[in-house]
C-alpha positions, -999 to +999 in steps of 0.1 A: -022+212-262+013+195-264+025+214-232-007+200-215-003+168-219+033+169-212+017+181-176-006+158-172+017+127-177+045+147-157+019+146-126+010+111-130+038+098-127+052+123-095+017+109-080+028+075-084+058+076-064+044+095-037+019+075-035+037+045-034+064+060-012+032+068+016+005+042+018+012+020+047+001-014+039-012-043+053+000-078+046-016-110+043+004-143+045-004-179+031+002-200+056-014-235+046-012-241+015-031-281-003-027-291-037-025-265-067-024-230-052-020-200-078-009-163-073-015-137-103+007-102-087-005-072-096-002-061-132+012-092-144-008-121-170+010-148-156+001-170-120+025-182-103+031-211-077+020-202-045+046-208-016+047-215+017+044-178+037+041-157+003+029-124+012-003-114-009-008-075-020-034-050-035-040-066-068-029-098-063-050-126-069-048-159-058-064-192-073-073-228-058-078-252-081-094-286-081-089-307-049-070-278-034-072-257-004-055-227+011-051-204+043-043-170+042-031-151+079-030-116+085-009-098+115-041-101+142-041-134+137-074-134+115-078-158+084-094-164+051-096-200+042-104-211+011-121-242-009-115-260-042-119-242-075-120-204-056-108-171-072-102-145-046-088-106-051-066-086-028-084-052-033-074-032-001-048-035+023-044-002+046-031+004+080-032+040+100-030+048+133-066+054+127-076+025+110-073-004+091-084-016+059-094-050+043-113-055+015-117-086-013-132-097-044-147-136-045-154-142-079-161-179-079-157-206-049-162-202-013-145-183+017-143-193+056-139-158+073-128-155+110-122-120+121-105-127+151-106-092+169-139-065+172-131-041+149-126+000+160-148+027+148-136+036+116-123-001+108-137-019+076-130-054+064-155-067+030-160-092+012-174-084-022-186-108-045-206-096-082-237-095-063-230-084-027-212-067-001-205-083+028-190-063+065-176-076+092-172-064+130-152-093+149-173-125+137-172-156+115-191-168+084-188-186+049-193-166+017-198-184-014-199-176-058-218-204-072-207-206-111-243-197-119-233-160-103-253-164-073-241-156-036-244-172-003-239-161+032-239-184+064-230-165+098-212-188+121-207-159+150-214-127+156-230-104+133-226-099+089-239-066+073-248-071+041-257-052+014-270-058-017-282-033-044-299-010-023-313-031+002-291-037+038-295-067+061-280-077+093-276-113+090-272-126+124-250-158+141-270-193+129-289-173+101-284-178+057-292-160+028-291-165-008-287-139-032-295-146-072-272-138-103-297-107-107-291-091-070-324-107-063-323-110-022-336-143-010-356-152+026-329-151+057-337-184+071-315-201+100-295-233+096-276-260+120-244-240+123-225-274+141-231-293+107-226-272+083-193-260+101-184-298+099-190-300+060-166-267+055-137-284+077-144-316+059-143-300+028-109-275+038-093-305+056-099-333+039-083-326+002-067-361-009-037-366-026-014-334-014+012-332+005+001-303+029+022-271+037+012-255+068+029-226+092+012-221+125+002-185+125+018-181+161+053-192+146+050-154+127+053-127+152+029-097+140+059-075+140+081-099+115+049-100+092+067-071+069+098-084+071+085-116+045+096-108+009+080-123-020+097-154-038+093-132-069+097-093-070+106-070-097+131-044-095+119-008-100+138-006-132+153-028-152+176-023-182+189-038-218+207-027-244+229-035-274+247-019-303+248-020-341+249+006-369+224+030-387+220+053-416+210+083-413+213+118-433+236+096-459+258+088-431+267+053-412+269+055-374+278+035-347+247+030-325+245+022-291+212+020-275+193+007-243+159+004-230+151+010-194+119-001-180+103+015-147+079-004-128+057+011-099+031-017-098+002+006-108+022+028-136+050+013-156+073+029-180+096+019-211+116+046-221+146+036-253+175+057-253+198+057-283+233+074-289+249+076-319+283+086-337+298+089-368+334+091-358+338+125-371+328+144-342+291+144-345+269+127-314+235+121-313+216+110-281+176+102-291+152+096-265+125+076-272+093+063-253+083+026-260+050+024-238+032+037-205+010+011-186-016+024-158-037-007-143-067-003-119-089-027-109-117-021-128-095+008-155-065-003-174-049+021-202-014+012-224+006+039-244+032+029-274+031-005-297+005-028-292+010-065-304-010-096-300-043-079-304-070-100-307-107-100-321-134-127-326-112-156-317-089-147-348-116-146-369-114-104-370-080-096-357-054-125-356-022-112-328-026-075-343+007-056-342+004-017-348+042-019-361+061+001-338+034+028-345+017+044-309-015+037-298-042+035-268-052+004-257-080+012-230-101-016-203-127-007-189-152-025-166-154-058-144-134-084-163-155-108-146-187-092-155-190-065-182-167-044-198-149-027-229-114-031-245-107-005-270-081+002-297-071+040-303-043+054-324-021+078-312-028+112-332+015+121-322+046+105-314+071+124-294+108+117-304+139+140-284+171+145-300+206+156-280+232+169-304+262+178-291+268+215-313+226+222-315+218+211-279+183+193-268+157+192-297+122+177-299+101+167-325+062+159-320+054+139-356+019+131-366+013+094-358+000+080-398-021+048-378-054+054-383-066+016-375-091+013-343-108-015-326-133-021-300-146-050-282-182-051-255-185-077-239-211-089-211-213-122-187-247-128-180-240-159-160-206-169-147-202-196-173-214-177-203-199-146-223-209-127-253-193-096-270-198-075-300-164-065-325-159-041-346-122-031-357-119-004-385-090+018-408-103+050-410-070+065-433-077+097-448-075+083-482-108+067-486-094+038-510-076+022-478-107+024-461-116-008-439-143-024-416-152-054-401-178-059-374-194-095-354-202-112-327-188-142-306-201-161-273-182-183-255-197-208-229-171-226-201-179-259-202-156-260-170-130-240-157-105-262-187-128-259-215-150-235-236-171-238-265-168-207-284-187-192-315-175-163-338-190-148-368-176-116-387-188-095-416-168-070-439-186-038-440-162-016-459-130-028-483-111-004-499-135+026-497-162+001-508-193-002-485-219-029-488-240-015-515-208-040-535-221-069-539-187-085-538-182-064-501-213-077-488-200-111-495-175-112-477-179-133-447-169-159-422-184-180-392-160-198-373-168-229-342-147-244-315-135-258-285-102-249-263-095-274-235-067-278-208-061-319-197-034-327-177-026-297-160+000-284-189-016-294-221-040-269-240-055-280-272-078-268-296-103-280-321-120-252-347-140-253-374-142-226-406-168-212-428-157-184-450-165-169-480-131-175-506-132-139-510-130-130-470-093-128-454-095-150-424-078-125-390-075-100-418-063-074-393-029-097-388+011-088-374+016-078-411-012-057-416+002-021-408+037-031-433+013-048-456-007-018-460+024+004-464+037-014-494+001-019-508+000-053-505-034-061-486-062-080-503-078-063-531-117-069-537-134-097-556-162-115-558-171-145-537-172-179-561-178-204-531-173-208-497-144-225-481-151-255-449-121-265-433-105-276-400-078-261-376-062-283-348-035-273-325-019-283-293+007-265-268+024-277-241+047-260-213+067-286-195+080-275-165+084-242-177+114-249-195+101-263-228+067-255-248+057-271-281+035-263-304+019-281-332-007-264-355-021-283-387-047-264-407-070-287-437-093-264-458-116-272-487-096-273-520-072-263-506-032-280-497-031-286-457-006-269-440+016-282-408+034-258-382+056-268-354+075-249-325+098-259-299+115-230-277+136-246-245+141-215-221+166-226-191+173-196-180+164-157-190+199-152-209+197-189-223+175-205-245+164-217-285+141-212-305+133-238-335+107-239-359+092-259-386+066-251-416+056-263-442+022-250-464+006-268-494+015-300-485+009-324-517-016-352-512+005-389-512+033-395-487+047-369-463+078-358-471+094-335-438+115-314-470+098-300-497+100-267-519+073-251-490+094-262-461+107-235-439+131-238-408+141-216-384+164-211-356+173-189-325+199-193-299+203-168-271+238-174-251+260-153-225+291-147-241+298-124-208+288-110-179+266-084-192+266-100-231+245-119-250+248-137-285+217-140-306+221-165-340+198-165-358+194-192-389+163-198-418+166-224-441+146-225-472+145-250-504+146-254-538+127-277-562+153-301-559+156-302-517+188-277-520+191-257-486+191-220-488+208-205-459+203-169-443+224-161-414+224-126-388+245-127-354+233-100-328+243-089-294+222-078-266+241-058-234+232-054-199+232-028-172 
């Protein structure tokens, strides 16, 4: 079984370069670009600004916001322009001698297609949207994703195939349709092709406020299309490191260790590789592997420590972190539709050791985390979401058994703010089911509101209803260490239930700076204040600061008590390929004394 997967993964990954290393791909430039224009590259969570002839790729995906607009070219001098408030995926881009290749996902907003060229046999260029499929053969036409999930389709020349569910149409030059959020097909009717074509241009043209950015497609010879590099693109692997000391076997060594990361868009890898000496003649080398990412479209699986899992708005699972522990964290589904995220625990963890007099030596050890989560979750209209939770610890000793299940919606009020709802219910604690009273009630119901004004401020607003015996994001960062030293919460019985208020704001300014500012007011119970400035000028420097202070006493605020904590971090090139890292935490007495704790580390690169 061991050997087998070794196999499998060893044939993934030589699949991934030659794929990579063969596919002939097609490129699409922005060449117009109004307002706030957003690209998300394939594989990453973050968007970033679009610029002026930015090539797109497979996977990308590129966002128009409010009072925005954008153009996107490709070699035969065809275009995709697109309105205000439009999501639009890069699915396909292929070229053969054969054939080419074009295909898109519109989530939301509309597109202005103009195929300039009649397509060869064997040519396909789509347009899919959650309800439809829409082919092209040398026309031009407006697709649109209302936010309540419905398409529309308005042929300006030529001919649109169109399919929907089982049902194909042909919807001709001067002709509309409408399709509903359930794939129901509506009457083909015709329409004044002259206005609406004015409203579109109007509507492309006519974004106030902007400075435009334009590039006239003739200024890009087909043949320099490939040539464009993206503003931002990753290096196929990248590498850190740094060096300290260990104990192992009774013994102190020297350690020196880095961490190379390969990225292949579709697969990535984080490998750790460790050597080690004692100074009297005896070398270690230990190879470790941190995590393996695949990430498909609609399949997305992660290998090795999970952090920052999330359940129920917090109310569940509150930035879970398995600890350095492996574990499978699957997606499955349309993001944008329907779908399941899943938590799995590794059942091994591989770990190879190099010794210089015994030679290459492997050990597979039996992973001991035995926590699991899952999450369904279904959009019924584009605005609206609802899922179902569950997240479990199914250890084999059936006193540190665990289980909490609920259920959230969450309804965008606008593409800047959602009203959520989450509820959650302990079903097992500590071996206990519900036939304990004190189990069953165990409870909470949380309410509120995230927003985003101003373009860089994101606040939110929630309100709390929980049993005093219920552990609010009981499955926390500290839960796997908590667990280990048997310090999780023990049972009792609920007494009351506990109303309260969290509000919190974060800012990013320029990507430089980003605050944050949580302050949390429960029934009976001291208020508690948290701050957090990090200034990042560059990758290699930047600081870290923050403040906290819990069970702050009712009277005048006093920034220094007994509950005050303060910490620091500086990063700073000392080097070429160095790095310092201080790191300071202040605590304090009864009497406002300062209690210091100090560590100094280095981080190397290659």
């Amino acid at each position: 079984m061991k050997r087998f997967f070794l196999l499998i993964f060893l044939l993934l990954f030589l699949f991934s370069i030659s794929f990579a290393e063969t596919q002939d791909k097609r490129y699409a430039v922005i060449t117009m670009i109004k307002g706030n224009v957003y690209v998300k590259r394939a594989g990453s969570e973050v968007f970033q600004k679009a610029k002026l002839n930015m090539p797109l790729y497979p996977g990308d995906r590129i966002w128009v916001q409010e009072n925005s607009s954008a153009t996107i070219t490709f070699s035969d001098k065809s275009t995709l322009k697109l309105t205000a408030n439009t999501q639009l995926d890069i699915i396909q881009l292929d070229k053969t001698d054969e054939k080419e290749t074009s295909i898109f996902k519109l989530w939301i907003g509309k597109v202005w297609a103009t195929v300039e060229k009649l397509l060869k046999s064997g040519d396909r260029v789509e347009i899919q949207t959650p309800t439809a499929v829409a082919g092209v053969r040398g026309t031009e036409f407006v697709i649109g994703v209302n936010e309540d999930g419905s398409t529309f389709l308005n042929t300006f020349a030529g001919v649109v195939y169109l399919a929907v569910g089982g049902i194909e149409k042909f919807i001709n030059e001067g002709f509309k349709v409408d399709i509903k959020p359930d794939g129901t097909l509506g009457e083909i009717q015709p329409f004044n092709v002259q206005e609406y074509r004015k409203d579109i241009e109007k509507e492309i043209e006519g974004v106030k406020g902007y400075i435009e950015e334009r590039t006239k497609a003739e200024e890009i010879p087909p043949e320099k299309m490939k040539e464009i590099q993206p503003e931002v693109k990753s290096n196929i692997v990248k590498y850190e490191g740094g060096y300290g000391t260990e104990f192992r076997d009774n013994e102190l060594f020297m350690k020196f260790a880095f961490t190379p990361e390969i990225n292949l868009q579709v697969i990535k890898l984080g490998l750790e590789v460790a050597l080690l000496t004692n100074g009297k003649g005896v070398t270690l080398c230990d190879l470790g592997f941190r995590y393996g990412e695949l990430n498909l479209p609609s399949f997305g699986l992660r290998y090795g420590t999970i952090d920052n899992f999330n359940l129920g708005y917090g109310l569940i699972a509150n930035r879970y972190s398995t600890n350095e522990l492996h574990a499978f964290l699957i997606r499955i589904g349309q993001q944008q539709k329907f779908g399941a995220n899943l938590l799995l625990p590794s059942p091994y963890r591989l770990r190879l050791t190099y010794d210089l007099s015994k030679g290459l030596e492997y050990e597979y050890s039996e992973n001991p985390l035995s926590t699991y989560g899952l999450r369904l979750f279904y959009r019924p209209l584009s605005k609206f979401e609802v899922g179902i939770n569950a997240m479990g610890d199914f250890d084999a000793t059936y006193t540190k058994q665990q289980l909490i299940v609920g259920a959230d919606a969450g309804y965008f009020l606008s593409k800047d703010i959602v009203l959520y709802a989450s509820l959650a219910q302990r079903i097992i604690h500590n071996g206990e089911n519900l036939t304990n009273t004190d189990v069953a009630s165990e409870n909470g119901i949380i309410l509120g509101l995230q927003a985003r004004f101003l373009g860089f401020i994101n606040g939110e607003v929630q309100l709390r209803s929980i049993s005093d015996n219920f552990t609010f994001g009981y499955f926390d960062a500290f839960y796997e260490k908590n667990k280990q030293t048997n310090n999780l919460p023990s049972i009792t019985p609920a007494s009351t239930r506990i109303n309260g208020i969290l509000a919190g704001v974060n800012s990013k300014i320029m990507n430089i700076a980003e605050l944050i500012i949580l302050y949390e007011s429960l029934q009976d119970r001291l208020p508690s204040l948290h701050g957090e400035l990090a200034v990042r000028l560059s990758p290699r420097i930047n600081g870290v600061l923050v403040y906290e202070q819990k069970d702050i006493p009712i009277g005048p605020f006093s920034f220094i008590t007994e509950n005050t904590k303060l910490f620091g971090q500086v990063q700073y090139p000392i080097a070429s390929n160095i790095d310092v890292i201080i790191k300071i935490l202040r605590t304090f007495d009864k009497d406002g004394n300062p209690i210091d704790y100090y560590s100094v580390d280095t981080k190397l690169y290659f």
